[in-house]
N, C-alpha and C positions, 0 to 999 in steps of 0.2 A: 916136673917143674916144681918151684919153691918149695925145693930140697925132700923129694918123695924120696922116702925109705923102701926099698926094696923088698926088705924083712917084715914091713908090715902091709903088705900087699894087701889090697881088699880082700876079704874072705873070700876063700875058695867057690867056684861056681856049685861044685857040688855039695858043698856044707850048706850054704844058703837056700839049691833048690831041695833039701831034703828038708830044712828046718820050714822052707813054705810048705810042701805034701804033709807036713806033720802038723800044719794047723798052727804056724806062727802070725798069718795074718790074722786069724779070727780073735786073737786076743791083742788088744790094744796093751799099749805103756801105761805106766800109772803114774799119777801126780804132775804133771805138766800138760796144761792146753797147748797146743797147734798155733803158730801165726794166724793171726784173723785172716791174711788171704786164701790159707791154707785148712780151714776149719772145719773139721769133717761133720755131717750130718748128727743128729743126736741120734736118729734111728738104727736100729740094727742093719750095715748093709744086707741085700738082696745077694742069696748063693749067684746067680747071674753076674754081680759085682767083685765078689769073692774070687770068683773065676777068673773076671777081665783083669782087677789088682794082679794076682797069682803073674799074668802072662805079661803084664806090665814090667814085672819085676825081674822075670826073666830076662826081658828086653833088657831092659836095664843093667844087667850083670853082662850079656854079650854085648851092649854097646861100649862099659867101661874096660873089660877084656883090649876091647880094640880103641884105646885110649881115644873115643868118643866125648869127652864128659861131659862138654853140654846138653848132647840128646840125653845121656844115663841121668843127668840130674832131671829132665823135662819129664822121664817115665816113673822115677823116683820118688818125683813129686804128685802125681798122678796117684800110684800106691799112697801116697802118706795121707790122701784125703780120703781116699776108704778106711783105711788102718794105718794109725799111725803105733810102730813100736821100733822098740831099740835096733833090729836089723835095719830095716827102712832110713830109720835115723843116721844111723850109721853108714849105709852105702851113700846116702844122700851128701851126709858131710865127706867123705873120701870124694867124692868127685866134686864137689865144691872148692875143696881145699887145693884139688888139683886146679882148678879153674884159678886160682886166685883170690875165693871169696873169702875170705880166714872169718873176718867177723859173724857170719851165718853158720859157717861148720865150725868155727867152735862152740858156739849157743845150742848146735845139735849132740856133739859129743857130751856137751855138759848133763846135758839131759841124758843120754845114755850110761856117763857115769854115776849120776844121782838115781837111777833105774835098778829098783831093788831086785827085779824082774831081769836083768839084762844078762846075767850069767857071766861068761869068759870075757863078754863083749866090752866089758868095762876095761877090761887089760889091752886089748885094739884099740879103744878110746883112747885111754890116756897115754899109749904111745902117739898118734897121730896128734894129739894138741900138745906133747912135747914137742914133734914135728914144728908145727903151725907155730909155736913161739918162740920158739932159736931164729926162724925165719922172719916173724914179725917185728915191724913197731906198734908205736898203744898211741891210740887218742881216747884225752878226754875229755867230756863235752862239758859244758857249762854254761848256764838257760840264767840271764839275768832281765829280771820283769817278769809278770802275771804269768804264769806259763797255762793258767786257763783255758782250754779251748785247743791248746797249740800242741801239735805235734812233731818229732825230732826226726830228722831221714837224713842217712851217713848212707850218700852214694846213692840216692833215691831209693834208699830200702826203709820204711817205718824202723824206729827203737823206742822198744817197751820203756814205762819210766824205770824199772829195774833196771833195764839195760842202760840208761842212762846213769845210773848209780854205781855204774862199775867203770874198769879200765877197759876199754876195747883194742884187742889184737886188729892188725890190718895188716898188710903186705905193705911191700916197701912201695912209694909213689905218692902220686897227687889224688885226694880224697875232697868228697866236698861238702859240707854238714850245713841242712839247712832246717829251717822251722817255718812251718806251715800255719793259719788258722782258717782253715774252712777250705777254701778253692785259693786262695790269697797265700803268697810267699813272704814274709814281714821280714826273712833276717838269711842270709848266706855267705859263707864260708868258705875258702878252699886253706888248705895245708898239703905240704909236702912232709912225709911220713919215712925218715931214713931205715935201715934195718938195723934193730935195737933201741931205734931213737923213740923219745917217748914227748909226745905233740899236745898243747891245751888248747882247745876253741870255746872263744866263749861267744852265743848269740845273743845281742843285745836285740830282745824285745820290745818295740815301740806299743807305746799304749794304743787302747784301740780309740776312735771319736768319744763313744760315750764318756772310756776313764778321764778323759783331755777334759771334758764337760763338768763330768760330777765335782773333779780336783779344784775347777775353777769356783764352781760353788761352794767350796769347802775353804777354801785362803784366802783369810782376811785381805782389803784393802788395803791403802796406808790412807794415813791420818781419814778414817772415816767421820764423815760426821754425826756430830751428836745430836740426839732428837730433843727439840725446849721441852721443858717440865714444866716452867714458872716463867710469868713477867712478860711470857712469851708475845711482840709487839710490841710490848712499852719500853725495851732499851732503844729500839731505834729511834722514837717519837722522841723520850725523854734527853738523846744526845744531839736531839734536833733541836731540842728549845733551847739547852745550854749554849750552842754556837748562835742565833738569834740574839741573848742575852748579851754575850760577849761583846758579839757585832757592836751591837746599841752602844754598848758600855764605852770600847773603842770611839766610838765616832762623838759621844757627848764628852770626855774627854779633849777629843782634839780640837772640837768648837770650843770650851773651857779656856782650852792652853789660846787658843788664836784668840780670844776676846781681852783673857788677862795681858798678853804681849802688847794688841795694842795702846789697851789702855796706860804701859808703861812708858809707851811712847809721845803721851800726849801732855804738855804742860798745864798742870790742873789752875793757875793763875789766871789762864785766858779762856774764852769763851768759846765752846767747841763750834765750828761752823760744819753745816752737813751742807749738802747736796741740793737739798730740797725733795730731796726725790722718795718719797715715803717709805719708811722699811728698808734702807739704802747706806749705808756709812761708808763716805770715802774718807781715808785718812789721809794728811799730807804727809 
């Protein structure tokens, strides 16, 4: 399945189990750590350990023989967290690749071709991720917001930020890219991934409560207001007397005008008769 070359068969059962009896597990790969799920011990494995890898592996070789590759990956994996090295690496990704997984086994190959250590095995590598990318398409991802805290899973599998920094091969279908922070899912994705076609996802990141808080204490208001310096109390009092003033002013005025009118109205020749009524002027 997704175009297995014939000619590049997994290595031979008998090459593999003579390079284990020679003491290929006892020495690990150089320069690449393991998946954090897969992260072997710091201690020296226990010969007890040695032994169960060894018959792990075997397994392994006879379950991919009988084009098993799930279980061959599941005993594979198993070996790789006693010893991880460029064989292991290698059968791990051939039956991965068989599975479907392109993105994982070619992260494995990779590391078998940059395996100063790896011998011939580089030459089966880099046919098999020929294999793996005539067959594939690429997504690539892209994390806009804080990526703090947050981690990237293509298909529920973790990607390294390195790995995020590259083009990722996948098999042709629907994939689904999501970001994580903590227990909480903040952002997902699906795409459809043709063969050859090459896919961009980008996760938009929502802030978390805190950034939402700090931002709001950080952005100005509009028209905030300004704190008095000076006078502070006296303009209201002093806009308080002025209209008082005014009033007054207004209303002696209009007494003014009404006394001057009627006195224009009155014939100064005759003798003004009032009311009687004290403080009182009625004019005819």
């Amino acid at each position: 399945m997704f175009g297995h070359l014939p000619s590049i068969r997994i290595i031979s059962k008998t090459l593999l189990l003579s390079m284990a009896l020679g003491g290929f597990l006892a020495t690990p790969a150089t320069g690449v750590a393991q998946n954090a799920n897969e992260s072997s011990s710091v201690r020296e494995p226990t010969a007890a350990e040695v032994q169960q890898a060894r018959e792990w592996f075997t397994e392994g070789l006879e379950l991919s023989d009988r084009n098993s590759w799930r279980e061959a990956v599941d005993r594979f994996r198993r070996v790789r967290r006693i010893r991880d090295t460029a064989a292991v690496r290698y059968n791990l990704a051939y039956n991965l690749k068989e599975l479907g997984e392109f993105s994982e086994a070619e992260e494995l190959l990779q590391l078998v071709v940059d395996d100063p250590e790896a011998g011939d095995l580089v030459t089966d590598a880099n046919r098999v991720l020929t294999s793996i990318r005539s067959d594939a398409g690429t997504i690539a991802i892209r994390v806009n917001g804080d990526p703090n805290g947050v981690f990237v899973t293509l298909n529920e599998r973790e990607l390294t930020p390195e790995r995020l920094a590259t083009t990722i091969h996948v098999r042709p279908g629907r994939h689904t890219v999501a970001a994580e922070r903590g227990d909480q899912e903040i952002a997902r994705e699906s795409v459809v991934v043709g063969r050859g076609g090459a896919e961009t996802v980008t996760l938009q990141i929502a802030p978390t409560p805190a950034e939402v808080a700090q931002q709001h204490l950080e952005t100005p208001t509009e028209n905030p207001a300004l704190p008095c310096t000076e006078n502070c109390g006296n303009e209201t009092t002093t806009s308080s007397r002025k209209g008082v003033w005014i009033g007054v002013t207004i209303a002696l005025l209009a007494v003014t005008g009404g006394i001057i009118f009627a006195a224009t109205q009155i014939d100064s020749n005759e003798p003004f008769q009032g009311d009687f009524v004290p403080g009182q002027v009625v004019v005819p």
